[in-house]
Backbone bond lengths (Angstrom), bond angles and torsions (degrees), N, CA, C in turn:
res aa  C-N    CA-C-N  psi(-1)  N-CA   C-N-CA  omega(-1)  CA-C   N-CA-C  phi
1 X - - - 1.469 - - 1.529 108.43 -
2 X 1.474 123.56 126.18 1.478 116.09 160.75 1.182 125.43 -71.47
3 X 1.294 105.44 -173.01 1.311 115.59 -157.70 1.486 106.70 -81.97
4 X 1.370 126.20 -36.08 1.382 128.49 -176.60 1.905 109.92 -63.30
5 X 1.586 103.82 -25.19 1.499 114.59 -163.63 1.865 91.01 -96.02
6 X 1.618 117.52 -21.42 1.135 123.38 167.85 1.427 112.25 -45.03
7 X 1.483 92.38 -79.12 1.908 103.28 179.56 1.606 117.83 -44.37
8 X 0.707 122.72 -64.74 1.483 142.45 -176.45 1.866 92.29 -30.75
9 X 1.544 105.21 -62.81 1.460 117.44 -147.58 2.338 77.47 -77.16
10 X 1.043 130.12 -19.07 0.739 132.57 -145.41 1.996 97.78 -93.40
11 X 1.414 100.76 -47.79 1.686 121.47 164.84 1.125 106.16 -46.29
12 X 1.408 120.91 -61.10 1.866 147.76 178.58 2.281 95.01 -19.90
13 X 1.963 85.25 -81.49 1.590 86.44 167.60 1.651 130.62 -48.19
14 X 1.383 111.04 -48.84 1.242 101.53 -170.41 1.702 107.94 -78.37
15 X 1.115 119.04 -6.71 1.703 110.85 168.45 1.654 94.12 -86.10
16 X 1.302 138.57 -11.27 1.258 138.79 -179.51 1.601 115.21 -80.58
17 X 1.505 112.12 -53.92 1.301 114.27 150.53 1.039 148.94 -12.00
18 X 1.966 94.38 -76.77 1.606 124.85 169.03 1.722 107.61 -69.67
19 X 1.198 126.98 -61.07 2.042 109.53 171.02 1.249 108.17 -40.51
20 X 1.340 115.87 -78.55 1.850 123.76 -168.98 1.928 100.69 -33.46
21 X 1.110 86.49 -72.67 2.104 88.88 -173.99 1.343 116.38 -48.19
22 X 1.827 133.83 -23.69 1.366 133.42 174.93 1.133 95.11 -95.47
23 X 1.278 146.10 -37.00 1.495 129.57 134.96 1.644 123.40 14.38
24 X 1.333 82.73 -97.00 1.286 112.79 -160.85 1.796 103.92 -62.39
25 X 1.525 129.80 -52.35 1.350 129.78 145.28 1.188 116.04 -29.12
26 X 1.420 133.53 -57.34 1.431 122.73 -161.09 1.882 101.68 -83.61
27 X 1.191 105.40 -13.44 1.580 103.45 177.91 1.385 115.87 -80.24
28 X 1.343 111.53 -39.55 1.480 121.68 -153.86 1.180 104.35 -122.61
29 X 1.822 143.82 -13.53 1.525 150.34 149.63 1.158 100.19 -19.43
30 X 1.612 149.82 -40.12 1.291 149.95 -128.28 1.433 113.03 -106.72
31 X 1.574 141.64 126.56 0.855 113.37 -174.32 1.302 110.37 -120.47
32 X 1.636 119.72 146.70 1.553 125.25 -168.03 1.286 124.95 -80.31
33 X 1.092 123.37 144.12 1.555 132.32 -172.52 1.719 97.57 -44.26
34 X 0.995 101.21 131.46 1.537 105.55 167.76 1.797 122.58 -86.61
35 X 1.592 86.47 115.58 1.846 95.16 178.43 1.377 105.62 179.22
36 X 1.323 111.85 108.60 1.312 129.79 163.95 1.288 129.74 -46.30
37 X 1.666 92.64 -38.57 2.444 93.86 -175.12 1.555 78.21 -85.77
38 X 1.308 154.08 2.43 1.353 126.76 -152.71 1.672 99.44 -89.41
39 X 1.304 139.76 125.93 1.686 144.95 -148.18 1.441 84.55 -96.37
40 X 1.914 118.89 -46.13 1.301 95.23 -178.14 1.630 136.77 -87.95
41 X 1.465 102.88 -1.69 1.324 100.77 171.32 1.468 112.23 -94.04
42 X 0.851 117.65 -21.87 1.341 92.61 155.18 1.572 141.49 -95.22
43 X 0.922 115.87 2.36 1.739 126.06 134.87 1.163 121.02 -80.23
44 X 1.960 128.44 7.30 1.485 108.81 148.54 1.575 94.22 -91.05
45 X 1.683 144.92 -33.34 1.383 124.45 173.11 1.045 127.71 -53.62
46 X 2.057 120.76 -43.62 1.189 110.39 140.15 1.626 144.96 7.52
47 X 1.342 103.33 -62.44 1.350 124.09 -171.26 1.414 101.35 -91.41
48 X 0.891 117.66 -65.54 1.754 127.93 177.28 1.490 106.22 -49.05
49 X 1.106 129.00 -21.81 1.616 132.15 166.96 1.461 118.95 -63.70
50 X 2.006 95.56 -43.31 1.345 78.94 -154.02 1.451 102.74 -104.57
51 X 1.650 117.42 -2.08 1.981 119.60 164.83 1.370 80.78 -77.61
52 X 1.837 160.90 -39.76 1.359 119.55 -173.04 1.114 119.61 -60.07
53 X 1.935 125.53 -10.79 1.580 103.56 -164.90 1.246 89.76 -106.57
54 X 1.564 121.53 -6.67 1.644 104.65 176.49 1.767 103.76 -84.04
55 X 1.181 133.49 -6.96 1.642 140.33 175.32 1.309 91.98 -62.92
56 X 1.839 111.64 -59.06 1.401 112.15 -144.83 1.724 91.54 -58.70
57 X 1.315 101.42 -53.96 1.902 96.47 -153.06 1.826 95.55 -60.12
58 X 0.898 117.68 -22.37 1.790 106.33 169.75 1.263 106.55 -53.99
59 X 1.491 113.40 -50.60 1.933 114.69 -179.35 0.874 68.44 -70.34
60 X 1.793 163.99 167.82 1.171 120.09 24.22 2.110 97.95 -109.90
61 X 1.703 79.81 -23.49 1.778 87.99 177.09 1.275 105.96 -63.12
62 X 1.465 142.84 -38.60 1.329 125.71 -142.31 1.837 78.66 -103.27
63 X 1.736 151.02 7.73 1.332 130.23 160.11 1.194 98.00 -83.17
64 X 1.324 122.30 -53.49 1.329 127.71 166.50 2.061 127.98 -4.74
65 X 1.546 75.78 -62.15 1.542 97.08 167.43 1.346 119.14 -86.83
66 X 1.497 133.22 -10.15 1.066 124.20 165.29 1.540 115.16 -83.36
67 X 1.503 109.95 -39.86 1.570 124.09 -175.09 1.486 104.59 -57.85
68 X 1.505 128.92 -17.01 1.296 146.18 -162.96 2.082 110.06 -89.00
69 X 1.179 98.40 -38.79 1.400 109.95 -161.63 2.311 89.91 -125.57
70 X 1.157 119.81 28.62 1.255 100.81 -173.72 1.357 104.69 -94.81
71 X 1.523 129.96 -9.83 1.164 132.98 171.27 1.916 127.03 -37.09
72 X 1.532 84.30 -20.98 1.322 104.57 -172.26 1.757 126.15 -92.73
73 X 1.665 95.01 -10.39 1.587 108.55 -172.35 1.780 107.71 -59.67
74 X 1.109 116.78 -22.22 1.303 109.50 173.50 1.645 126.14 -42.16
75 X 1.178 101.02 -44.34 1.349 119.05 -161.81 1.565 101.45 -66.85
76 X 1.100 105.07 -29.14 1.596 122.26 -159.47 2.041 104.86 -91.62
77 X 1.715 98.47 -32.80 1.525 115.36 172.41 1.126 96.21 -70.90
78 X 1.003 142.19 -71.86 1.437 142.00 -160.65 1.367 109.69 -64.62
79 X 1.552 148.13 -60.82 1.041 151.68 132.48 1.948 112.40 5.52
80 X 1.502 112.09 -35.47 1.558 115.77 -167.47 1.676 89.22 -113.77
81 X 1.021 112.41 -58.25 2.064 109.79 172.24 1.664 91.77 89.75
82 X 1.263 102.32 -121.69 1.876 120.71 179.70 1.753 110.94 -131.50
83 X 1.531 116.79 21.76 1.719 127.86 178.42 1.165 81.35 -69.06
84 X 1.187 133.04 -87.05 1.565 139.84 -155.88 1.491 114.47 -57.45
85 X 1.503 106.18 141.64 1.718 101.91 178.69 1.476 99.01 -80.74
86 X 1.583 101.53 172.54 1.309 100.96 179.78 1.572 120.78 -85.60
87 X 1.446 124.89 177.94 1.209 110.29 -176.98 1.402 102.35 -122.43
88 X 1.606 132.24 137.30 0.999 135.10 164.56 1.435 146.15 -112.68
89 X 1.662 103.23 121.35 1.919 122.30 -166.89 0.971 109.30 -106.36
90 X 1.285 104.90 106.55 1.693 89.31 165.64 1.477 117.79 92.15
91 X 1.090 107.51 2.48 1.321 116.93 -174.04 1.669 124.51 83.50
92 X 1.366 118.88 -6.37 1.316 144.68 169.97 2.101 108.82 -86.14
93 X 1.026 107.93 129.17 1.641 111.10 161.84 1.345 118.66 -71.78
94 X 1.007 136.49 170.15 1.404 160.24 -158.69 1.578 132.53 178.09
95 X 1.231 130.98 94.92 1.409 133.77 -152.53 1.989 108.03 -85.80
96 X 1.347 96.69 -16.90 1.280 101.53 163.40 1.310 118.16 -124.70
97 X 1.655 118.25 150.17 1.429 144.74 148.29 1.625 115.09 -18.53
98 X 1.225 114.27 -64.13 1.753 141.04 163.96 1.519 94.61 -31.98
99 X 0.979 101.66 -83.00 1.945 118.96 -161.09 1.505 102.87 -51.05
100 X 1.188 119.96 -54.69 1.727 139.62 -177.36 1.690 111.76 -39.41
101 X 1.621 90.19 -54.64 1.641 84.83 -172.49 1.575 91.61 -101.25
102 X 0.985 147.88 0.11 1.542 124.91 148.43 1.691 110.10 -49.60
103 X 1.147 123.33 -51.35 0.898 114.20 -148.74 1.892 109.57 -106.43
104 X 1.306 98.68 -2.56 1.473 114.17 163.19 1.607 114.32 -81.10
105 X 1.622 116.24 -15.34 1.317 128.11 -177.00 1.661 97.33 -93.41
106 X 1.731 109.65 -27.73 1.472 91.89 173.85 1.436 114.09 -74.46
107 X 1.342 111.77 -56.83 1.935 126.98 166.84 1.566 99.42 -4.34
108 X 1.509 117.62 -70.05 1.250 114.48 -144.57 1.724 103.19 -84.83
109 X 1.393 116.49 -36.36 1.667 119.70 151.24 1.151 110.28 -35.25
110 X 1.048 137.06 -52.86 1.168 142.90 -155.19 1.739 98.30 -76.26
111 X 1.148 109.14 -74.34 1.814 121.54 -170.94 1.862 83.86 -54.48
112 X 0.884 141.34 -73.39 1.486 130.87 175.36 1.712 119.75 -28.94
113 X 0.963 121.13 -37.91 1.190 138.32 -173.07 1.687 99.90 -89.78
114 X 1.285 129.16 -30.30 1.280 116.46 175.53 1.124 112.01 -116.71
115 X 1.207 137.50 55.77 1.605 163.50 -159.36 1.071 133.98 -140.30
116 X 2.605 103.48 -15.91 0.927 92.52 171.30 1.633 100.69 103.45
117 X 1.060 136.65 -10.97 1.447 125.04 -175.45 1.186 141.31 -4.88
118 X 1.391 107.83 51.76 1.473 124.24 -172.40 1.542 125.32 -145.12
119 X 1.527 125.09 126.44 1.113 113.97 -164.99 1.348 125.29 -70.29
120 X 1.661 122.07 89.25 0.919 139.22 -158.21 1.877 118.72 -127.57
121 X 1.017 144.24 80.97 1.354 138.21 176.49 1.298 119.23 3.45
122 X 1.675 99.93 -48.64 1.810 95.01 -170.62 1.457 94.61 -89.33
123 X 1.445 139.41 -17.70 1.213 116.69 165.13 0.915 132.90 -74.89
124 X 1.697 123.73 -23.28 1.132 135.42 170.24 1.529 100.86 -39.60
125 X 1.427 103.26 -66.17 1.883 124.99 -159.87 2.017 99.65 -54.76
126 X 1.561 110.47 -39.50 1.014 103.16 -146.61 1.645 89.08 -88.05
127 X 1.603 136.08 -39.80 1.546 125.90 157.13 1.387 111.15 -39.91
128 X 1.499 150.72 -35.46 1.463 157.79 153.38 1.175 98.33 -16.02
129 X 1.613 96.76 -76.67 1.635 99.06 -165.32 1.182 115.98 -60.30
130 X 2.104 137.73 -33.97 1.426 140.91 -141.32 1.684 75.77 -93.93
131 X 1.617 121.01 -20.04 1.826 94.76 -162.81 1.794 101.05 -86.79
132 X 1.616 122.81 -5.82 1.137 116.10 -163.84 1.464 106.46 -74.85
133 X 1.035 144.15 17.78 1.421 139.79 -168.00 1.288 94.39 -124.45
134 X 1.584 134.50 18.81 1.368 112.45 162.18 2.109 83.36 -122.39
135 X 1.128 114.86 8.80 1.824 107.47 179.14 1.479 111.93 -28.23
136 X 1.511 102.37 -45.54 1.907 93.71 -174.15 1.463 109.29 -117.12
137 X 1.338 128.35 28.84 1.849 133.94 148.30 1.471 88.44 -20.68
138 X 1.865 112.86 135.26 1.616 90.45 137.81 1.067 108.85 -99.69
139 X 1.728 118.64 -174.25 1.182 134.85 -163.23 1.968 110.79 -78.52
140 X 1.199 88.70 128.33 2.027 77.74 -167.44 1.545 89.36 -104.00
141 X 1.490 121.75 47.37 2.046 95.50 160.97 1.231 103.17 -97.13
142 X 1.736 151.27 -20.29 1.146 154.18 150.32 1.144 109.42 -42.49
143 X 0.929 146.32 -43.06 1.267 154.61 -155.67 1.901 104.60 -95.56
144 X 1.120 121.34 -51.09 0.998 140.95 -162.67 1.691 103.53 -71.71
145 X 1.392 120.77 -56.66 1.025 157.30 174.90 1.899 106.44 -68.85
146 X 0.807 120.90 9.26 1.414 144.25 -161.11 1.961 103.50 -128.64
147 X 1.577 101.28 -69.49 1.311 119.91 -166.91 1.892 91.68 -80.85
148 X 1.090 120.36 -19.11 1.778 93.33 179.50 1.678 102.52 -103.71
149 X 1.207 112.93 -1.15 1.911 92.09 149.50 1.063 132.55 -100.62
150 X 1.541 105.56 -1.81 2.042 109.19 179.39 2.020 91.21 -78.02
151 X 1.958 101.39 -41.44 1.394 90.61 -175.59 1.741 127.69 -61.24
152 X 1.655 100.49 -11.11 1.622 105.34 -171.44 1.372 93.07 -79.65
153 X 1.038 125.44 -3.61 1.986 109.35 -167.40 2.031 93.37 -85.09
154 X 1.569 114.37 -17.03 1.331 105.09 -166.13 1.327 106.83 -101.01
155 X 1.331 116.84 14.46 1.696 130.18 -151.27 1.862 66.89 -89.05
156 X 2.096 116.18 130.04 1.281 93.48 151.02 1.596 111.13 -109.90
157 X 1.005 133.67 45.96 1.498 155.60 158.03 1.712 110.14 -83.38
158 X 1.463 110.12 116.88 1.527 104.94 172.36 1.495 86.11 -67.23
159 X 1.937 111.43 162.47 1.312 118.41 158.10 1.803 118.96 -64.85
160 X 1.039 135.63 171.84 1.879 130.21 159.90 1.632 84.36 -105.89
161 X 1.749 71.52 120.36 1.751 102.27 163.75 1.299 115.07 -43.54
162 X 1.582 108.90 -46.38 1.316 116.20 -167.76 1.277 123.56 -81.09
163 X 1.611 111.87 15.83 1.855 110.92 -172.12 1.999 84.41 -128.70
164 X 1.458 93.14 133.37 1.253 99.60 146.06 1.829 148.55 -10.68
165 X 0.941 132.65 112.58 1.799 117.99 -168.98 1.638 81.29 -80.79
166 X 1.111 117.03 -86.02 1.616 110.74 -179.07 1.326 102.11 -125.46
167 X 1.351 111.52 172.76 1.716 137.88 -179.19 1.463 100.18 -65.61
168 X 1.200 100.12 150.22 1.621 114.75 -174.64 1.685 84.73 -105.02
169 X 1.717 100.49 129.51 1.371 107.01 163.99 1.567 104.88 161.94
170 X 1.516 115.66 -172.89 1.250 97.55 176.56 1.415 134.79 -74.76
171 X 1.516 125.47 154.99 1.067 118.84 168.07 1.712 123.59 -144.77
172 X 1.580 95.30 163.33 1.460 108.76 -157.91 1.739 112.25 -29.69
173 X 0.972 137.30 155.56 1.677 140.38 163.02 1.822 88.22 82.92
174 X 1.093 121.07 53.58 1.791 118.77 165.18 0.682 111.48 52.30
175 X 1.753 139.62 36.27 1.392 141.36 -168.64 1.066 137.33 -116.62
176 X 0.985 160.77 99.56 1.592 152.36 -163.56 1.522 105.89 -88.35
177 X 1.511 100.93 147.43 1.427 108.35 168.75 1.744 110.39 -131.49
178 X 1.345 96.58 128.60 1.471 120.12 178.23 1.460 139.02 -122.93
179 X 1.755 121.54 118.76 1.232 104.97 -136.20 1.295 150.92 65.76
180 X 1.497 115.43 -1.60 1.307 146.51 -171.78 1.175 115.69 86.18
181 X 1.761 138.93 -9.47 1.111 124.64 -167.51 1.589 96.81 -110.21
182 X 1.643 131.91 152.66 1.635 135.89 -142.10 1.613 86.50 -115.79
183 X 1.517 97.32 123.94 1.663 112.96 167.61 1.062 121.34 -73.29
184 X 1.937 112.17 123.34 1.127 103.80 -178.91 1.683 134.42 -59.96
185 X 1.205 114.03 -39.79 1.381 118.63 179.35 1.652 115.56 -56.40
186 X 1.253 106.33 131.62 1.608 100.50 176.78 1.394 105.90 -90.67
187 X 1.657 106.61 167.43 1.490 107.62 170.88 0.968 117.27 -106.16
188 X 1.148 133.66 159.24 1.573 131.99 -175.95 1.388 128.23 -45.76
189 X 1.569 148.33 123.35 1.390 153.96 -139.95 2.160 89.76 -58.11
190 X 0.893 124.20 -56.93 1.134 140.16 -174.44 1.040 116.83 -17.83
191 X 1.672 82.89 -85.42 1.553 130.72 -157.38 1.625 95.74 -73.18
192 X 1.508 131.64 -59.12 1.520 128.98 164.38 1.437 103.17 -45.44
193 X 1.233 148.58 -51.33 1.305 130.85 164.39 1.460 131.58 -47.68
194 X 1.112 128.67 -23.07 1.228 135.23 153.77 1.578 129.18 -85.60
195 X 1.349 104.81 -13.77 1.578 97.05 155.18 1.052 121.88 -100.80
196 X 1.455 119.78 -20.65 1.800 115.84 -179.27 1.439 97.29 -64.36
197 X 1.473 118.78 -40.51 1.733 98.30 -173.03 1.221 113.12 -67.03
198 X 1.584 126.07 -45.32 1.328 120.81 -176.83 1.568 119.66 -71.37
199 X 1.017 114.47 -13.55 1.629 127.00 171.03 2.025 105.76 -54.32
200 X 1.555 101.73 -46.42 1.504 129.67 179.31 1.281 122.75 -77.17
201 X 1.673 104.25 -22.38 1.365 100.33 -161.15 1.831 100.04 -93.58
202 X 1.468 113.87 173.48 1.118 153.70 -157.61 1.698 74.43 -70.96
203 X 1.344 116.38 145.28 1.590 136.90 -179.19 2.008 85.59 14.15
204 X 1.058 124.89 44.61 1.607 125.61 164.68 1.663 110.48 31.67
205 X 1.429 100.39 45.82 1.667 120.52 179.68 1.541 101.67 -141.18
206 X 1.223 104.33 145.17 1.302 123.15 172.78 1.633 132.35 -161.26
207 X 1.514 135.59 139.34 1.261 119.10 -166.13 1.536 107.42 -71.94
208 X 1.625 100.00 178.46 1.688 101.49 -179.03 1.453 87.21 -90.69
209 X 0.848 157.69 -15.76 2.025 136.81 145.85 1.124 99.47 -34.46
210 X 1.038 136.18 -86.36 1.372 132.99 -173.28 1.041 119.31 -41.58
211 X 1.094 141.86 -28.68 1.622 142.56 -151.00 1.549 100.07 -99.18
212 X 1.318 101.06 -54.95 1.828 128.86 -168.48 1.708 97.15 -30.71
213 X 0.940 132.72 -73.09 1.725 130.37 179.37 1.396 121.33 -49.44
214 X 1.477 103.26 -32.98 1.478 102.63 -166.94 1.271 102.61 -106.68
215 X 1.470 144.02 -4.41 1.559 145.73 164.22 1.603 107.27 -88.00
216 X 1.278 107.55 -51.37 1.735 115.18 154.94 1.492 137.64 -25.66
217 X 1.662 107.18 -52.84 1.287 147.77 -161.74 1.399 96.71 36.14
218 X 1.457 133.62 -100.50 1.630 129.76 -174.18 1.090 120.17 -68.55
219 X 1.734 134.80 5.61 1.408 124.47 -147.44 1.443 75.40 -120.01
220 X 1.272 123.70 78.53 1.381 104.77 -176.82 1.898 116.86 -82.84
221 X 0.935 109.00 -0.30 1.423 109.27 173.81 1.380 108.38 -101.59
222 X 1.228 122.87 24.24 1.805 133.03 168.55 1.370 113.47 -82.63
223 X 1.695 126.82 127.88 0.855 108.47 -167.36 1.728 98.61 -104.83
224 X 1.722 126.09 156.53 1.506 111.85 160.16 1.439 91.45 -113.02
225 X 1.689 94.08 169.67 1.283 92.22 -179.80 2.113 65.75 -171.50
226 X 1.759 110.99 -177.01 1.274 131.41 -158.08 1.723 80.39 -67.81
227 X 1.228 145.07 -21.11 2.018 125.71 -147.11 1.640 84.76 -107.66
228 X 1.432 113.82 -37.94 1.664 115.30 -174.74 1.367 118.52 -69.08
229 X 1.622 118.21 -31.73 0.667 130.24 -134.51 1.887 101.53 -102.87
230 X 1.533 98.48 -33.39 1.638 125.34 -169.96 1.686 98.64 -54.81
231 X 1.356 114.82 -61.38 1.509 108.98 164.84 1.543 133.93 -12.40
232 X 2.202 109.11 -59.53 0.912 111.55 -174.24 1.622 116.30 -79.29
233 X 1.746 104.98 -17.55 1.430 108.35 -163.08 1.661 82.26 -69.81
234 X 0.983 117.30 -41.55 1.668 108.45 -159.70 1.096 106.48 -47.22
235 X 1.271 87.36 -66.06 2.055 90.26 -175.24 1.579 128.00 -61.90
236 X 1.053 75.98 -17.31 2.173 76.13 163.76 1.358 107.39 -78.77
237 X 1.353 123.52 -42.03 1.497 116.88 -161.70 1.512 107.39 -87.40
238 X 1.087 103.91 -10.55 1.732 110.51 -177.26 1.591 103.68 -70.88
239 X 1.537 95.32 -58.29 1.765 125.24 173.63 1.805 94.23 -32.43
240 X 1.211 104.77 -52.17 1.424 114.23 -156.89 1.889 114.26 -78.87
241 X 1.736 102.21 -22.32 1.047 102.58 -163.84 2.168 97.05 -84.66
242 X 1.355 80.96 -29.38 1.898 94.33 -170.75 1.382 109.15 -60.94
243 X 1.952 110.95 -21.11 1.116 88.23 -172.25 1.362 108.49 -139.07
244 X 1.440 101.58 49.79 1.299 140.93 -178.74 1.951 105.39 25.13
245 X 1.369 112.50 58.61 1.452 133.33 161.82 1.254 106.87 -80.09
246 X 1.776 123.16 117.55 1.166 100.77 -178.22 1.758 117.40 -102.69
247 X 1.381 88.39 83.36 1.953 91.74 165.40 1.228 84.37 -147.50
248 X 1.792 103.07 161.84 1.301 129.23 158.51 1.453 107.72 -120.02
249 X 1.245 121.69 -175.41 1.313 159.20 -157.25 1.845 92.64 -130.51
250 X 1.487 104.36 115.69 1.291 107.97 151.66 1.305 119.35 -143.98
251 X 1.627 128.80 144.00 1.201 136.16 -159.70 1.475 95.77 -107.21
252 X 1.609 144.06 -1.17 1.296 137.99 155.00 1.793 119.42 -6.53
253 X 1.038 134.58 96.22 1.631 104.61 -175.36 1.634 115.93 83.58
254 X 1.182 91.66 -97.09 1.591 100.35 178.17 1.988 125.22 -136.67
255 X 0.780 90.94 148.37 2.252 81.27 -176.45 1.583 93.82 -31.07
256 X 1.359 113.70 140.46 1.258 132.01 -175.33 1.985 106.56 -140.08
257 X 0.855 115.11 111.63 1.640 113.52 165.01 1.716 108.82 -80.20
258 X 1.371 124.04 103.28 1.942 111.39 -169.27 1.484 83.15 -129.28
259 X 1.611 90.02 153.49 1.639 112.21 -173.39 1.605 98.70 -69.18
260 X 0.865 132.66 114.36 1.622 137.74 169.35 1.884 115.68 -56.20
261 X 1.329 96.26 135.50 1.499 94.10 -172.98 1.308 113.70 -65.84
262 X 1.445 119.47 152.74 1.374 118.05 -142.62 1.729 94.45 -94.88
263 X 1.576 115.81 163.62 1.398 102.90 -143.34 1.577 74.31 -150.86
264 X 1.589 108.96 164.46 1.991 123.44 174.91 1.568 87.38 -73.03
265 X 1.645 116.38 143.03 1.313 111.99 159.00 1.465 101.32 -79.57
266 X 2.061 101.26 162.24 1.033 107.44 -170.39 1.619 104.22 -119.65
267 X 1.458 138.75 155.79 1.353 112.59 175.44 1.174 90.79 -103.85
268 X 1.653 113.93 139.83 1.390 139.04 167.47 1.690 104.86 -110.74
269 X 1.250 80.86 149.66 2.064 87.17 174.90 1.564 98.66 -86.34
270 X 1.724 95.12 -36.03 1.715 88.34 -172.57 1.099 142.07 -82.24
271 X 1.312 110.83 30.94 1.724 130.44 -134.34 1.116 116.50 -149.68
272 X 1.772 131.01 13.80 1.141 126.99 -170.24 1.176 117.50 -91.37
273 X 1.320 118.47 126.91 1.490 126.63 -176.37 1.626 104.32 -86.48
274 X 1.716 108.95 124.79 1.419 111.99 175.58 1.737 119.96 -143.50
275 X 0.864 149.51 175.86 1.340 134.80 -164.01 1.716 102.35 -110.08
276 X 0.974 135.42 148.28 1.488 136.49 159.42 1.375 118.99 -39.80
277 X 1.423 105.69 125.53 1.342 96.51 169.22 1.837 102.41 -109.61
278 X 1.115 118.80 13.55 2.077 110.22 -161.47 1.559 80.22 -155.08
């Protein structure tokens, strides 16, 4: 792989990082009523235990994938110099976007990891407290998304026409990317939650057990099922039809992500797919 397909795949992680880790803060920052005899709070920690360890192993794949392709952050340092202020995790600086949410994806592993990993009330409460010290992070996908096209101008590798810039699919901030360049319009908090998982998932199907926590996110006593659920399919496939993505959403059986039959493109004004520049 070159170096231009380096960076790129390299952005990929660190926008993977930075979603998964504000994720995982904005899920689990919260702290639960305190009560031990209470049956239902602790079957909402229950639950909140066990989407934190499926968050964590997302952080751990998307450092994984950054630690893989970081050979390349130079391009991206030099490209940023000392214009940009620095950003601060953890109490440590960071002059790039890249570096920040790598290591804001470790922070929050970390405070997870010393919390006790067990579905426990006071651990619940006591990860609450270790996630409140990132409350006012700002959000680094502008930023991020910023620093890997100043770094492509230093890439001296043409790209191959013939490989992919990135994967078409969803991405972090309700977004889809198509053709490689990221649609502006977001999709609804929901409805993007129910396709990013099935986009991921195993034959891109999954039951509404499964789904129910992670389409929900905090409402954890929400139930889906095919009547709850019809809402979000709509609006994904609508999302999908406007901007001529070809999958749908089908509730046949069980949530299904299926390649949509292929259709004339249409030109829309409202529909232009373009990449971030801020």
């Amino acid at each position: 792989m070159d170096d231009f397909h380096r960076l790129l795949a390299l952005t990929r992680a660190a926008e993977a990082c930075n979603g998964n880790a504000r994720t995982f803060i904005r899920r689990f920052s919260k702290v639960l009523p305190y009560s031990r005899d209470s049956c239902a709070a602790q079957r909402q920690v229950s639950v909140k235990w066990h989407r934190a360890q499926g968050l964590a192993m997302l952080l751990e794949g998307a450092m994984e994938a950054w630690e893989e392709h970081s050979d390349v952050l130079d391009y991206i340092g030099k490209a940023v110099g000392v214009s940009a202020p620095p950003l601060f995790v953890d109490g440590l600086s960071y002059q790039t976007a890249h570096e920040a949410a790598y290591y804001l994806a470790d922070a929050v592993l970390t405070r997870f990891r010393d919390s006790g990993g067990d579905d426990d009330i006071d651990a619940c409460r006591d990860l609450a407290n270790r996630l409140a010290d990132f409350g006012g992070l700002p959000d680094l996908y502008g930023r991020i998304q910023g620093e890997s096209f100043a770094g492509r101008v230093l890439v001296p590798t043409e790209p191959d026409v013939e490989a992919p810039l990135l994967a078409d699919g969803p991405v972090v901030g309700e977004r889809w990317r198509l053709d490689g360049a990221i649609i502006q319009e977001t999709l609804a908090p929901m409805a993007w939650r129910l396709v990013n998982h099935l986009f991921h998932a195993t034959d891109n199907s999954a039951s509404y057990e499964e789904l129910a926590p992670i389409v929900a996110d905090d409402h954890a006593e929400s139930i889906l099922d095919s009547s709850t659920c019809r809402g979000h399919r709509d609006k994904a496939n609508e999302y999908f039809r406007r901007h001529d993505i070809p999958w749908k959403v089908s509730l046949r059986g069980q949530p299904t992500l299926k390649p949509a039959r292929s259709a004339p493109k249409k030109c829309r004004s409202d529909a232009v797919a373009m990449p971030l520049t801020s």
